[in-house]
C-alpha positions as CSV (number, residue, x, y, z in Angstrom):
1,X,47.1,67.4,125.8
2,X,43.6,68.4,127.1
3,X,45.4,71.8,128.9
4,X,47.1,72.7,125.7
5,X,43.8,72.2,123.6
6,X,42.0,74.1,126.4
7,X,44.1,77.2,126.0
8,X,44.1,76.6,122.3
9,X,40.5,76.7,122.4
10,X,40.4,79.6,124.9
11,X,43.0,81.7,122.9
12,X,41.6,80.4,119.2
13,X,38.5,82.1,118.5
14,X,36.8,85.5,116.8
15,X,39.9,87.1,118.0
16,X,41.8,85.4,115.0
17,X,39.0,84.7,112.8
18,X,36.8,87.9,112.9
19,X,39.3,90.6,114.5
20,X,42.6,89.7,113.0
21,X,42.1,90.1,109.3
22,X,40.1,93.6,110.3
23,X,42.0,95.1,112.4
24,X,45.0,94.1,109.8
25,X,43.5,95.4,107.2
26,X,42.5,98.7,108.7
27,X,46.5,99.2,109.7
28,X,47.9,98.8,106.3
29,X,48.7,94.9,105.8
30,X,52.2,93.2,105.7
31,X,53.9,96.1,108.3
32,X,51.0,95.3,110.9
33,X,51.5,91.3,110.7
34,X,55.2,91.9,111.3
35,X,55.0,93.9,114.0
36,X,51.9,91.6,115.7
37,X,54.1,89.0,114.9
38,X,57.1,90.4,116.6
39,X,54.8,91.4,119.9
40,X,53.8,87.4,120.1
41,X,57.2,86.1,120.2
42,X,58.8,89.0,122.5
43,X,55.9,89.6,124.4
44,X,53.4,87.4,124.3
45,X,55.2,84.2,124.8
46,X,57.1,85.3,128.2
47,X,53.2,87.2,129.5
48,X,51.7,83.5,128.7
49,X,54.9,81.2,130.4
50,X,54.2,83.5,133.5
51,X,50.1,83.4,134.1
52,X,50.6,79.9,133.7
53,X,53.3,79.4,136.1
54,X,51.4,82.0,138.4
55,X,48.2,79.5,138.4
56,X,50.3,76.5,138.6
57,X,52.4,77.8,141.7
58,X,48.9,78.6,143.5
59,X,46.9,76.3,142.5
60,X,43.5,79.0,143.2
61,X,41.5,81.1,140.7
62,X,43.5,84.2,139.9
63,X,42.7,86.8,142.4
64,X,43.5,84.6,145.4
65,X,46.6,83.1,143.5
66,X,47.9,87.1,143.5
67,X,47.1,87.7,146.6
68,X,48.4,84.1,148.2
69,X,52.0,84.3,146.2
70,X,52.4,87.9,147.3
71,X,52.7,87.5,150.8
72,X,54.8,84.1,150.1
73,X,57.2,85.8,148.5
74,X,57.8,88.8,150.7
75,X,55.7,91.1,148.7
76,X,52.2,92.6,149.5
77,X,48.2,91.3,149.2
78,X,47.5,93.7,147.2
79,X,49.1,92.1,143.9
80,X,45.2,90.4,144.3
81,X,43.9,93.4,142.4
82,X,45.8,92.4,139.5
83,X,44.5,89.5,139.4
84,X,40.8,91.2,140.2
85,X,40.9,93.4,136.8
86,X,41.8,90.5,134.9
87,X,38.7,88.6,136.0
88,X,36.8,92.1,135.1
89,X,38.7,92.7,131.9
90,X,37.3,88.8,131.0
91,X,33.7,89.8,132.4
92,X,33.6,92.8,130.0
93,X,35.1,91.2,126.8
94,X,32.8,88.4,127.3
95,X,29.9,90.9,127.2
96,X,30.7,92.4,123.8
97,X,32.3,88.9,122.2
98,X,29.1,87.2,122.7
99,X,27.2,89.2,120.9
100,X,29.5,88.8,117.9
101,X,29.6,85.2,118.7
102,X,25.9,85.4,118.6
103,X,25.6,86.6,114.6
104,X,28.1,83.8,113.8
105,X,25.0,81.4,115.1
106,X,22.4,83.4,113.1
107,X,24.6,83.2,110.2
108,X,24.8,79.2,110.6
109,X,21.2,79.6,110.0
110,X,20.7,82.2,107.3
111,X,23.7,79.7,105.2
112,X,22.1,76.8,105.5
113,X,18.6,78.2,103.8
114,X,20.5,79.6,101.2
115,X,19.9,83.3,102.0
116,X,23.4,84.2,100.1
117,X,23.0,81.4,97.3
118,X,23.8,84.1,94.1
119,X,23.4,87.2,96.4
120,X,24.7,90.5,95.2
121,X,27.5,93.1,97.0
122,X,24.4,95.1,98.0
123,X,22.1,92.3,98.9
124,X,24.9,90.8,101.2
125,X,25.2,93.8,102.4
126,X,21.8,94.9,103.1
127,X,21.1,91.5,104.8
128,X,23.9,92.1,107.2
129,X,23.0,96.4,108.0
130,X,19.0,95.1,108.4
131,X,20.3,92.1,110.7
132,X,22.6,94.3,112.9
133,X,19.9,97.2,112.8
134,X,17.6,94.8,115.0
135,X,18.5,94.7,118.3
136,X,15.5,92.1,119.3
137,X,17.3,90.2,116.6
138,X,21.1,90.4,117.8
139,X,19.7,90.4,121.5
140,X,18.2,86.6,121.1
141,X,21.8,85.6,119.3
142,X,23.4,86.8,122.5
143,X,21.6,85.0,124.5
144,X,21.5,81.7,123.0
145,X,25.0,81.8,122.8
146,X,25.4,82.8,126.2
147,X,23.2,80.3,127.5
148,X,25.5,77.5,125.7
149,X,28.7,78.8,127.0
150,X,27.2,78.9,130.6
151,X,26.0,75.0,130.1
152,X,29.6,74.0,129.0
153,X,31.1,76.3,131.9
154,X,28.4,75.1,134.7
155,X,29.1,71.2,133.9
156,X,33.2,71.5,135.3
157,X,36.3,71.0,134.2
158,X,36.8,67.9,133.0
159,X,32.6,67.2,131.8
160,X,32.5,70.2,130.5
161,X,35.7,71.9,129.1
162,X,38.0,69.3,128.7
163,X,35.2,67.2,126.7
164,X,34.0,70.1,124.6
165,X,37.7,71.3,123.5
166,X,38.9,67.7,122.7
167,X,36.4,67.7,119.5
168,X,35.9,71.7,118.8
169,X,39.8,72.6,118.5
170,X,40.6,69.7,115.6
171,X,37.3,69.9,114.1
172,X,38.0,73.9,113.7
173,X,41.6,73.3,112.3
174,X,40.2,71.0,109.8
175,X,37.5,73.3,108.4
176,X,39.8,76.3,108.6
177,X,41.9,74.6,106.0
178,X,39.2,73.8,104.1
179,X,38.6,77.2,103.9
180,X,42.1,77.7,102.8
181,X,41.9,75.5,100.2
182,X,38.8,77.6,98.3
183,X,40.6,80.5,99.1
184,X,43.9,79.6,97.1
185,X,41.5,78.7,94.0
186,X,39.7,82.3,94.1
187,X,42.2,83.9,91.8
188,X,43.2,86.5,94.0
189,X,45.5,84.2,96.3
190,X,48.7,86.2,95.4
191,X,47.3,89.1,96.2
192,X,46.3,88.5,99.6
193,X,49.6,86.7,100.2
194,X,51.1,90.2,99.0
195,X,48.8,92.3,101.0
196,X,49.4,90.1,104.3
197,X,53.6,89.8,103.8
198,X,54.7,92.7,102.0
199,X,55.1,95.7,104.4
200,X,54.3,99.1,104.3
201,X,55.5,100.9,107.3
202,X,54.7,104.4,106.1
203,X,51.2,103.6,107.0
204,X,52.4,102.3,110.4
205,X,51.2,104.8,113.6
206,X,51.6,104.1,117.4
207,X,47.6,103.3,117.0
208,X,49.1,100.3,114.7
209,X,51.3,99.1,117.0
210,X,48.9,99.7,120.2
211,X,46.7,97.9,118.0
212,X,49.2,94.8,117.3
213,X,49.9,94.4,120.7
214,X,46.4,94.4,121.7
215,X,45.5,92.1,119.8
216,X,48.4,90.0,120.3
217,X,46.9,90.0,124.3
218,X,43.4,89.6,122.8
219,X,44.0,86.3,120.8
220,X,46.0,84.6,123.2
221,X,44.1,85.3,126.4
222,X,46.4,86.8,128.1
223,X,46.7,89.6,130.7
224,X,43.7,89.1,131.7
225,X,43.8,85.7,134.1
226,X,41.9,83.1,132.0
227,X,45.7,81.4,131.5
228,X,46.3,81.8,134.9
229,X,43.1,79.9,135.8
230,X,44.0,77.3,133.4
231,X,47.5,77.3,135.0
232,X,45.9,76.3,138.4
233,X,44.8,72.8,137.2
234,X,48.4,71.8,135.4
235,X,49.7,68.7,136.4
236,X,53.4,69.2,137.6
237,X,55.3,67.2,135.5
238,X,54.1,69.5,132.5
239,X,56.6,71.8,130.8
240,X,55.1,75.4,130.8
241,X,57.4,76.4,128.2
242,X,56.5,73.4,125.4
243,X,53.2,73.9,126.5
244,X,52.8,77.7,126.2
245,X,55.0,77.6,122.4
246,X,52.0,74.8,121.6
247,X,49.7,77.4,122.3
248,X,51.3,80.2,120.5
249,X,52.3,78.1,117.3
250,X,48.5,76.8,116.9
251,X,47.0,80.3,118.1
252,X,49.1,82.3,115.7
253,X,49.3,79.7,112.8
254,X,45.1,79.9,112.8
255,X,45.3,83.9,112.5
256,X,47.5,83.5,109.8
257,X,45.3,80.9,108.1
258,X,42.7,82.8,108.5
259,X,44.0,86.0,106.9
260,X,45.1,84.0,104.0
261,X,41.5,82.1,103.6
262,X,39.6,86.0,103.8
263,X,41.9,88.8,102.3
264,X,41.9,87.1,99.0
265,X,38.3,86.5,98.9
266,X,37.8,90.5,99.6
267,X,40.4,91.3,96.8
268,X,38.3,88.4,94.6
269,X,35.2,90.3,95.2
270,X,36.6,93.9,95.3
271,X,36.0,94.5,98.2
272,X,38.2,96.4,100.9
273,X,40.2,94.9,103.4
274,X,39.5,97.6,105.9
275,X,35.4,97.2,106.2
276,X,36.2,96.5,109.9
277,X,34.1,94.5,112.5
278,X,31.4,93.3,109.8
279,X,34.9,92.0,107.1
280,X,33.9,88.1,107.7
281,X,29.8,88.8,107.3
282,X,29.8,90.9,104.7
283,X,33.1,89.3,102.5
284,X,32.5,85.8,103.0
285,X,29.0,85.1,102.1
286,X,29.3,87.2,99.0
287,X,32.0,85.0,98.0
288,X,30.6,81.9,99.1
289,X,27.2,83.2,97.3
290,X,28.6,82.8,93.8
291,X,30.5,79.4,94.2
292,X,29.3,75.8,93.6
293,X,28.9,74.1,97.0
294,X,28.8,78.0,98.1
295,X,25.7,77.0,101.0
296,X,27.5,74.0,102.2
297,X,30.8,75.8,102.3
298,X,29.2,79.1,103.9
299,X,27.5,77.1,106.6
300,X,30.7,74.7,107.4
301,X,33.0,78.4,107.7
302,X,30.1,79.5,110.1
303,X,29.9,76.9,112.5
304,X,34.0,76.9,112.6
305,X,33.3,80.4,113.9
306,X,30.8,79.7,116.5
307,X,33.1,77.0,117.3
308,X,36.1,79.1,118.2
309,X,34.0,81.5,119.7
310,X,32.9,79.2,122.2
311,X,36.1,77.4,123.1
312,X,36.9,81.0,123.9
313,X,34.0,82.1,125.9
314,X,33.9,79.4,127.6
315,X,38.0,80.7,128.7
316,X,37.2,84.0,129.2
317,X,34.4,83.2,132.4
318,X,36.4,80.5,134.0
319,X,38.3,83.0,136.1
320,X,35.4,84.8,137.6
321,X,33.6,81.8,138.1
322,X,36.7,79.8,139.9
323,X,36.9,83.3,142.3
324,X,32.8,83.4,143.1
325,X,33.0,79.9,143.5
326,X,36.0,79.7,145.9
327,X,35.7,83.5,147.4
328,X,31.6,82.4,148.4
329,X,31.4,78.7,148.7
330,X,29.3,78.8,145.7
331,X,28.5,75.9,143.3
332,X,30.1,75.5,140.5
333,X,26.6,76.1,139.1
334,X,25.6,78.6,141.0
335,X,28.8,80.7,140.3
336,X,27.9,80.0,136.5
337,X,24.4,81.4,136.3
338,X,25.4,84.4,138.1
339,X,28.5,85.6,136.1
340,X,26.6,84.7,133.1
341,X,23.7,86.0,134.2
342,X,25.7,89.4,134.8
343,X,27.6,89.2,131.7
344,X,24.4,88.9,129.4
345,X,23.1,92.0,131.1
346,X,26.2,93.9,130.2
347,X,25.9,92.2,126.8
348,X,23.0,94.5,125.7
349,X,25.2,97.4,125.5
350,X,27.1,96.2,122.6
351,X,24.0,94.8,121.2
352,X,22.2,98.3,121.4
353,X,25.8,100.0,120.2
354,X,25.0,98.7,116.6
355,X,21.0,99.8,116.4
356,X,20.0,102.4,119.1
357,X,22.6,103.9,120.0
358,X,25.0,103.6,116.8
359,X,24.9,107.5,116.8
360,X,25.4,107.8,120.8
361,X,29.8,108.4,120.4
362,X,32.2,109.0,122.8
363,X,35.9,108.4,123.3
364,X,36.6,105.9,120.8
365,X,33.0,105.7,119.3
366,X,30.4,103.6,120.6
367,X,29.8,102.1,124.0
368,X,31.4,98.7,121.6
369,X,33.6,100.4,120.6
370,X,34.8,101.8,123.6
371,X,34.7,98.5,125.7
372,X,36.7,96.8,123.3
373,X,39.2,99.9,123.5
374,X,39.8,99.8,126.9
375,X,39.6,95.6,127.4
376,X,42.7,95.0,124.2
377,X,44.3,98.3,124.0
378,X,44.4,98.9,128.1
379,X,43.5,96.5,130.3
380,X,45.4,93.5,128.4
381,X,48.5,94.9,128.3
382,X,48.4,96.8,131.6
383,X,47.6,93.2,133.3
384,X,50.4,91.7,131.1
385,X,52.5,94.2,132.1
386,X,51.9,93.8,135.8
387,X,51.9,90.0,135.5
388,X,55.7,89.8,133.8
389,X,57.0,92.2,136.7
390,X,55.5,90.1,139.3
391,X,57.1,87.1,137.7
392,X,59.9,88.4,137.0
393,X,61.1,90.7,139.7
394,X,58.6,90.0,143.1
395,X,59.1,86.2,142.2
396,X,62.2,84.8,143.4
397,X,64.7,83.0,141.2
398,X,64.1,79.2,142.8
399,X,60.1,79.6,142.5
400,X,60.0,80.3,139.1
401,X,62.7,77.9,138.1
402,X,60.9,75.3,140.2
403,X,58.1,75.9,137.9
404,X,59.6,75.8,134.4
405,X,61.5,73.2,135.3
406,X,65.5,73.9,134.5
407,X,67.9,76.6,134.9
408,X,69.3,76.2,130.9
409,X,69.1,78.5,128.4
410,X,65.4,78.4,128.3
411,X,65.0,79.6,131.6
412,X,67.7,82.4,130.7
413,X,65.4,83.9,128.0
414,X,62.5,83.7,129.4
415,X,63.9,85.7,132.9
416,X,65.6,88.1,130.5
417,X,62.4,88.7,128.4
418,X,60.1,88.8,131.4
419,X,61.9,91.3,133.4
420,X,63.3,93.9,130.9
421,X,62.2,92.8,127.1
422,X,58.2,92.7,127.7
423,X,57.4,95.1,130.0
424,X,59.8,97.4,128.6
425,X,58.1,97.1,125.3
426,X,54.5,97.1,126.6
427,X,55.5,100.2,128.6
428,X,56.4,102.2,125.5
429,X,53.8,101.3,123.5
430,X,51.1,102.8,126.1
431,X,52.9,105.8,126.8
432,X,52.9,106.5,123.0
433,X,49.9,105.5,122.6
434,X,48.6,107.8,125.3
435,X,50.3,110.5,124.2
């Protein structure tokens, strides 16, 4: 229980709460969902039942787990380097997550003193472009929340992680439906049900479906060795497969919630479901503003989202702190300080991206913009990709079965999925992309 609430809480978080209904929104709706949906089940499942048989099989953070089953299984070292840009790929999400994760705290704050109690569209609005606009402002955020995920982190495995997911992933659940439950008395719930479930697919592009499978990697965790690091400390007699569907169902029945708690307050309040990364700040207090109980309410939503975001940061450094401390015989909090240290540093270019430098644009926009680009849209799936073919194909038959644990019809579909379905899929959806 405490590894499948761990990944929960690593794969649940502003990835499903913040991103999701965004990044749906901006690609049309009901056609997106499907095909995010379709990328979970096809791809996402088999990427997630291998990391974690990966870690479980050897038993070391994920660069040395690479490079260790590589030579075991005939192959080469040099499958370390996969695991190596997922520890990276983790190191730079982490620097531009936090600072998101950071206005969530700020707006636990600005709730709770009523600054949206019977605010306007505009006021809302202004209150979130003058927050952003300060980057002294968004910079302490950052590091506060930093310096809470690298206290949970620093304190081990079991003090630290197992104790703070055990109460953070139910609490979350609960106040997510909470949230529902407003949201289906708004008015506008049939609308939002409409605008999540009825597809469009003319306004479907390659982007879209880049975009779905990104963010299918994003909110689960995967392809980028945070699984795999959880993998390591699996007890045996676990199943990887009821495990990992555990994971998927909760991780993927939370985006949905959450899309069905936010689009119909944006249609209640006439706004646009494509406002992008600042949706859940600028949507939700407005809404929240003009109801009775709307500060209590506001604040509760809040600290659900600094919640998740923390279960998930807390995922996202475990694999560069397992390597730093087994690689250099570090302390646990020793390795801690330092990849958090580093990770804050790198932090303040996102946190600059949205003040400073909004008008400083290249490749996909700003340097935020650009990081998260290449983190989903790239590294993810490329690490995915390479993690289902060394499953799959360098692995041999009685390793992974040893791992998932029968030879059935389970096993069938997950070794037909992992060597052809997935990376077959992933495959063409970066050459399109790219193209």
């Amino acid at each position: 229980m405490a590894f499948v609430l761990a990944v929960t809480g690593s794969a649940v978080g502003l990835g499903n709460i913040w991103k999701f209904p965004y990044i749906a929104g901006q690609n049309g709706g009901g056609a997106f969902v499907l095909v995010y949906l379709a990328c979970v089940v096809l791809i996402g499942m088999p990427v997630m039942m291998s990391e974690i048989l990966i870690g479980r099989r050897g038993r070391r953070n994920p660069v040395a787990t690479m490079e260790l089953l590589g030579k075991e299984e005939g192959s080469s070292a040099n499958w370390k380097w996969v695991g190596g840009m997922g520890v990276v790929a983790g190191i730079l999400i982490l620097s531009y997550y936090s600072v998101i994760a950071g206005w969530t705290l700020a707006y636990i704050v600005k709730s709770a003193t009523g600054v949206f109690a019977g605010a306007s569209a505009e006021a809302v609005g202004a209150e979130f472009s003058g927050f952003v606009g300060n980057w002294k402002a968004i910079g302490l955020t950052h590091t506060i929340f930093m310096a809470l995920s690298v206290f949970v982190v620093a304190r081990g495995v079991e003090r630290g992680l197992e104790q703070a997911v055990r109460f953070m992933v139910p609490a979350l659940l609960i106040l997510m439906l909470l949230l529902l439950l407003y949201s289906i008395n708004s008015g506008y719930f049939g609308q939002g049900v409409a605008f999540m479930f009825t597809p469009n697919f003319e306004l479907l592009t390659w982007g879209s479906v880049l975009a779905a499978l990104g963010q299918a990697f994003f909110t689960l965790s995967i392809g980028m060795g945070a699984v795999m690091a959880y993998g390591a400390y699996l007890p045996e007699e676990t199943s990887i497969t009821g495990a990992s569907a555990a994971v998927v169902t909760a991780d993927t029945g939370i985006a949905i919630l959450a899309g069905l708690a936010i689009f119909p307050l944006v249609f209640a309040n006439g706004l646009t479901p494509a406002d992008g990364p600042g949706l859940v700040f600028n949507t939700l207090p407005l809404a929240f503003g003009q109801m009775s109980g709307g500060v209590f309410f506001s604040t509760i939503f809040f600290v659900l989202l600094s919640f998740a975001a923390w279960t998930s940061a807390i995922g996202l450094m475990e694999p560069a702190v397992a390597w730093i401390v087994e690689h250099f015989h570090k302390t646990r909090a020793q390795a801690t300080v330092l990849i958090g240290g580093l990770i804050w540093v790198l932090g303040f270019g996102s946190v600059l991206s949205f003040n400073v430098l909004a008008d400083t644009t290249f490749l996909a926009g700003t340097l935020f913009d650009n990081v998260d680009y290449l983190t989903s849209n790239i590294m993810l799936p490329l690490g995915g990709l390479l993690i289902t073919v060394f499953a799959g194909w360098v692995m041999c038959r009685n390793s992974t079965s040893d791992e998932l644990g029968n030879s059935g019809m389970l096993f069938k579909a997950w070794r037909m999925l992992a060597r052809f379905i997935a990376p077959i899929g992933i495959l063409i959806v970066l050459v399109n992309a790219v193209l």
